[in-house]
C-alpha positions as CSV (number, residue, x, y, z in Angstrom):
1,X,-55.4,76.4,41.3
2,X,-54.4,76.9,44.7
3,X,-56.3,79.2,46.0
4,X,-59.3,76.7,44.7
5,X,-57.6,74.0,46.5
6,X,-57.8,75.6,49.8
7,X,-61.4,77.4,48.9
8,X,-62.5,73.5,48.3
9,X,-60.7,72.5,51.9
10,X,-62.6,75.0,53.6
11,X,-65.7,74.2,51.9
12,X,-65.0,70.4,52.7
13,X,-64.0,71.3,56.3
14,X,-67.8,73.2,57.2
15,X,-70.1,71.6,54.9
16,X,-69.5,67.7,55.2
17,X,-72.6,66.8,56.8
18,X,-73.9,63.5,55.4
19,X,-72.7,60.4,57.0
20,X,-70.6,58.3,54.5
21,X,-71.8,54.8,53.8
22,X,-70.0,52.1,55.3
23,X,-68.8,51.0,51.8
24,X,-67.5,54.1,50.7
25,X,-65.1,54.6,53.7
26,X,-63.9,51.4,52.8
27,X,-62.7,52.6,49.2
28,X,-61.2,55.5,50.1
29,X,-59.4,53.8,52.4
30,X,-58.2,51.3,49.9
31,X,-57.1,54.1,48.1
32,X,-55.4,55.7,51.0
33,X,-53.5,52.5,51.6
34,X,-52.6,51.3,48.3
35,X,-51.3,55.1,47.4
36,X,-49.1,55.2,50.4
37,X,-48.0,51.2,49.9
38,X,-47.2,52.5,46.1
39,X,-44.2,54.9,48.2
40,X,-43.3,52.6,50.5
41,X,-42.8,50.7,48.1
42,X,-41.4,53.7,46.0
43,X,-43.4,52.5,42.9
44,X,-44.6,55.8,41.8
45,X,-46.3,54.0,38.5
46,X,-48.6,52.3,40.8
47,X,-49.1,55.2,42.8
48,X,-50.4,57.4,40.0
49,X,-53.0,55.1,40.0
50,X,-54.9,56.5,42.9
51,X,-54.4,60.3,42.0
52,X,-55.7,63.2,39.6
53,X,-52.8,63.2,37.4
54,X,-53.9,65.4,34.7
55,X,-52.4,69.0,34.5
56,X,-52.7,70.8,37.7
57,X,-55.5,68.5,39.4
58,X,-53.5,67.5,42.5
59,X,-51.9,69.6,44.6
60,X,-49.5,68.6,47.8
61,X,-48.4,70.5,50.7
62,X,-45.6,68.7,52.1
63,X,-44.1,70.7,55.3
64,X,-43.5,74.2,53.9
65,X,-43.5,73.1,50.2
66,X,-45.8,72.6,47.7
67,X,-46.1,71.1,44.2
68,X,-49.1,71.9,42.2
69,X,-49.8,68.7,39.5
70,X,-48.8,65.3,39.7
71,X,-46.1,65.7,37.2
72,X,-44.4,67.8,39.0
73,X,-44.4,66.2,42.3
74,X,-43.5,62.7,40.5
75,X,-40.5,64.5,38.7
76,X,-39.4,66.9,40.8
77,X,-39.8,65.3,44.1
78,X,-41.0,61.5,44.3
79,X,-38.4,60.2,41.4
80,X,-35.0,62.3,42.8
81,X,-35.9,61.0,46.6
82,X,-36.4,57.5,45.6
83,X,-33.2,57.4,43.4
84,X,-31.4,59.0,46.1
85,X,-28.6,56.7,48.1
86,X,-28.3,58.4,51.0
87,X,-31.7,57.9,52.0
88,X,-33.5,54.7,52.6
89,X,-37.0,54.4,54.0
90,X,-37.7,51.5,56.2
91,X,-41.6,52.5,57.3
92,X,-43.6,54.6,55.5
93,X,-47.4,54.1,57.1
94,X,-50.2,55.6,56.8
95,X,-52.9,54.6,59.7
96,X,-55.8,55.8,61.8
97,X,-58.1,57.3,59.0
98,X,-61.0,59.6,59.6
99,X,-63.1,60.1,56.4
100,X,-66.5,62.1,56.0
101,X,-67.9,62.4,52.5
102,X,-70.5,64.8,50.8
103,X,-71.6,63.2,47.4
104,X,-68.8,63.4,44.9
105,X,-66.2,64.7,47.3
106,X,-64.4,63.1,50.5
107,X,-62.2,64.5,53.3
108,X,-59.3,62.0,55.1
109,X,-57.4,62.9,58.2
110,X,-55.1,59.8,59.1
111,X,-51.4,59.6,61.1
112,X,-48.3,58.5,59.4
113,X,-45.2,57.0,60.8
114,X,-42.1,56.9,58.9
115,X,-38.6,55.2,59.7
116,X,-35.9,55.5,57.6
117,X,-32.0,56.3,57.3
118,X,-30.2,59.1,56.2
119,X,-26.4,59.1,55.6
120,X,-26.7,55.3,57.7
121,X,-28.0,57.9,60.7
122,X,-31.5,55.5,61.6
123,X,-33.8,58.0,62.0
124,X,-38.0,58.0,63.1
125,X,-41.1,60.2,62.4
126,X,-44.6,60.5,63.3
127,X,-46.7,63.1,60.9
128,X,-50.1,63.9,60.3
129,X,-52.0,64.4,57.1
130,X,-55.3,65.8,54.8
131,X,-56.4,64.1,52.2
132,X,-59.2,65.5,49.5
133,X,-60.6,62.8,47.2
134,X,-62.7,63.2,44.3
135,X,-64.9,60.1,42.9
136,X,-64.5,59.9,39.1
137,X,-65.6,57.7,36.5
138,X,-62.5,55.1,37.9
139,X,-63.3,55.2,41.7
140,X,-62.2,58.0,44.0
141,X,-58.8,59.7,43.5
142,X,-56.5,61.9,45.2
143,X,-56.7,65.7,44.3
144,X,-55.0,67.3,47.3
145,X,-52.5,66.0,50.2
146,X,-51.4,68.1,53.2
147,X,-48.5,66.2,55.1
148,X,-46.6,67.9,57.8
């Protein structure tokens, strides 16, 4: 799965020729947004919403990690972060988008700022991040992330 993942990044990254419609930038980033207001507001039901949640179908690359499914990444990172005390997150944004979509795929660059605590130490962070979207039956979903 990952090596299709990045074979479908590349593919994304040289091919994506066609201009998207006006309309279809707009729901992707409606999805963008309401996926990352689902963390901020650490509601990972709502955020499942948005992504390919079947088997291995998303992937995320977060720094030097990666989980491969959404199951995984909802159990095994998302649900011990958010249950954690010694961190709270204060901002978690995602902002100034860049899409480009080819038919039934679509490829998001956007910045995200992040302010939270750790320990009661305040603490601040501006990252970056890829996004691969897929439009299904239900509107377009999240099949891969990339933050670092």
């Amino acid at each position: 799965m990952m090596h299709r993942t990045l074979a479908l990044t590349m593919v994304l990254a040289t091919s994506l020729s066609t201009p998207a419609l006006a309309n279809e930038v707009d729901e992707i980033e409606q999805v963008l947004e309401n996926y990352s207001g689902a963390l901020s507001d650490e509601d990972v039901a709502a955020a499942e919403r948005w992504v390919m949640a079947e088997g291995e179908d998303f992937t995320i690359f977060e720094g030097s990690g990666s989980d491969i499914g959404w199951a995984v990444y909802r159990d095994h990172h998302l649900v011990p972060e958010f249950a954690a005390e010694h961190v709270t997150f204060h901002v978690y944004d995602w902002s100034g988008y860049s899409v480009q979509v080819d038919q039934e795929m679509a490829f998001a660059t956007f910045d995200i700022r992040m302010e939270y605590e750790v320990r009661g130490e305040a603490r601040e962070r501006d990252a970056h991040g890829t996004a691969i979207l897929v439009r299904t039956g239900d509107g377009w979903k999240l099949a891969h992330l990339h933050t670092s």
